[in-house]
VOMI-273867 format. One line per field, with one value per residue (C-alpha): x, y, z; residue in one letter. Coordinates in steps of 0.05 Angstrom, whole numbers, always signed. Example, Ala and Ser with C-alpha at 12.3 -4.5 7.8 and 13.67 -1.06 7.14 Angstrom:
BEGIN
east: c(+246,+273)
north: c(-90,-21)
up: c(+156,+143)
res: c(A,S)
END
This chain:
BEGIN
east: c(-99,-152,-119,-165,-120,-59,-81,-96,-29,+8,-36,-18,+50,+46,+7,-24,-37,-117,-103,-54,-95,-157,-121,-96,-162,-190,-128,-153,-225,-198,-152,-194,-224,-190,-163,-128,-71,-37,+26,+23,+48,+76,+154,+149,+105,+165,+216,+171,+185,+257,+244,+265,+193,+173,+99,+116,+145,+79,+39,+69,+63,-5,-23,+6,-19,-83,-62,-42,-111,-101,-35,-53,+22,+34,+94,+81,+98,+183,+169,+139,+210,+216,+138,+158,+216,+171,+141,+213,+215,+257,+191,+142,+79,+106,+122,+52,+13,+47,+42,-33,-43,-1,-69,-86,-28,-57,-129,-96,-99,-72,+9,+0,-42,+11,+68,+37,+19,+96,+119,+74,+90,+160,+161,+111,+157,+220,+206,+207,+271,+246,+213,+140,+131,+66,+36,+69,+40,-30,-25,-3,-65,-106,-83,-89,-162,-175,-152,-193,-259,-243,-230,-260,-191,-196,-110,-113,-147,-113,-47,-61,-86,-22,+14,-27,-14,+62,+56,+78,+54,-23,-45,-24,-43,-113,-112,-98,-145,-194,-177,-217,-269)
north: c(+25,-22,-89,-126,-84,-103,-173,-178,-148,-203,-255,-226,-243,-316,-367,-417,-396,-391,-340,-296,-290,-277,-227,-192,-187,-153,-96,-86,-77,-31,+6,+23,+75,+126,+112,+148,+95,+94,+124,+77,+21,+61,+56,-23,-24,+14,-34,-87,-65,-100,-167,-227,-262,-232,-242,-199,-144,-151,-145,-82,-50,-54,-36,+38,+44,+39,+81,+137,+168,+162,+208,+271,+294,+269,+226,+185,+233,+223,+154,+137,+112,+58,+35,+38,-8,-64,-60,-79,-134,-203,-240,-218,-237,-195,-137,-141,-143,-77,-50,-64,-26,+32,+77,+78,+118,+167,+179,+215,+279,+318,+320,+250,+231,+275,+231,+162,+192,+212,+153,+104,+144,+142,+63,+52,+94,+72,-5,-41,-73,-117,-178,-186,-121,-126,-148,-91,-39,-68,-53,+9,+35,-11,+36,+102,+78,+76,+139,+160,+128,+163,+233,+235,+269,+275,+290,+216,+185,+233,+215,+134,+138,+180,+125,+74,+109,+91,+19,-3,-87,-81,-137,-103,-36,-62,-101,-33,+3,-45,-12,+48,+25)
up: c(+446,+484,+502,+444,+400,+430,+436,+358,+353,+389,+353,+280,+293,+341,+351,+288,+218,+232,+291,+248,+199,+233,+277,+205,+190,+259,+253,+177,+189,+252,+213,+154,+203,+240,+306,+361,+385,+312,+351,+395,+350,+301,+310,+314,+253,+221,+248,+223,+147,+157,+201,+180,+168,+108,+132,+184,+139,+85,+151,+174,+104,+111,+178,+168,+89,+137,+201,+147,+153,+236,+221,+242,+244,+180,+191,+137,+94,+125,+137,+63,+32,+83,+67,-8,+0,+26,-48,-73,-33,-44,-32,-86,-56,+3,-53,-82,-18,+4,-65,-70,+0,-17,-48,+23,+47,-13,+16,+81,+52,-16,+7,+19,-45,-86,-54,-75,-146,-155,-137,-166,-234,-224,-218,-273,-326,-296,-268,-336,-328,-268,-259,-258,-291,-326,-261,-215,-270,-270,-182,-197,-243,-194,-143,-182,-199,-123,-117,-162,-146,-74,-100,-160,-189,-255,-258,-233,-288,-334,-311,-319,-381,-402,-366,-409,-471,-459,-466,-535,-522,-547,-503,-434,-464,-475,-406,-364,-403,-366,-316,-335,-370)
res: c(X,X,X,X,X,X,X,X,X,X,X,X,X,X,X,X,X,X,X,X,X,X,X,X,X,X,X,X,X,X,X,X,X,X,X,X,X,X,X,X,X,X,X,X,X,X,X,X,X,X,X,X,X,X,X,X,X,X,X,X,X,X,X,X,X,X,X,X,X,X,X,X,X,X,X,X,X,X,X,X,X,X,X,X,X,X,X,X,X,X,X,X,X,X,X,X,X,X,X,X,X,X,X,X,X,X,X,X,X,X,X,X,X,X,X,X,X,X,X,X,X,X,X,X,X,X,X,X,X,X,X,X,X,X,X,X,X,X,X,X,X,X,X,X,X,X,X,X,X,X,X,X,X,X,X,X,X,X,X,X,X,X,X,X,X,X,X,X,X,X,X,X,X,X,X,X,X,X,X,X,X)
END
């Protein structure tokens, strides 16, 4: 890693709201490439999921959803639980951010695209009896739909709209189905 990637690093996590944000935004547009240095900041990225500043942890989540595709050994594949658990996380905001990034991990390659599916299905047939629901579903089938529009997987779309299908309130039903259209 160059030290203008280590720098944006550094600033992601310090200095004033403007320069975080702006230094997010650098690693993002980086990341959404491949690069060769994703080891390189891998481990802290992991410890990241658990720190304190749940900016820091909805950060991190990100940042390897988005090194995934620079993952040539495929650890996210042993390291996907502890990426997952950020979307469970006691700050919502910081839950949906990670969720919303999670396709990413999905577009490294079929293993890891079967992974996401799995678990994305298992939390939309199983996550009813938390809060915000509605909202975590509709990220979910946001996230299958990127899938989709990347592989052009027909199993995805079949699979959401079986998903879909499931919902017995008429209003969300119609509102994922939007989805699709």
């Amino acid at each position: 890693m160059d030290s203008k990637m280590e720098s944006e690093f550094e600033k992601s996590k310090s200095g004033d709201k403007d320069e975080r944000y702006e230094a997010y935004q650098n690693i993002l547009n980086v990341t959404n490439q491949k690069v060769d240095w994703a080891y390189e900041i891998w481990d802290q990225l992991l410890e990241d999921l658990s720190h304190k500043d749940n900016h820091q942890r909805s950060r991190a989540a990100q940042y390897l959803a988005n090194l995934a595709k620079s993952d040539p050994e495929m650890r996210i594949i042993k390291d996907f639980p502890k990426l997952w658990e950020v979307t469970y996380d006691e700050k919502f905001v910081t839950a949906r951010h990670s969720l919303q990034s999670i396709w990413k991990v999905g577009i490294s390659g079929t293993p890891q695209k079967e992974m996401v599916m799995e678990y994305m299905v298992e939390r939309f047939k199983n996550g009813t009896d938390k809060k915000n629901f509605t909202l975590i579903r509709n990220d979910i089938l946001h996230n299958m739909k990127n899938l989709y529009n990347y592989f052009n997987d027909e199993t995805i779309k079949q699979t959401a709209l079986d998903l879909i299908d499931t919902v017995d309130d008429k209003k969300y039903r119609k509102k994922y189905m939007d989805i699709w259209k």
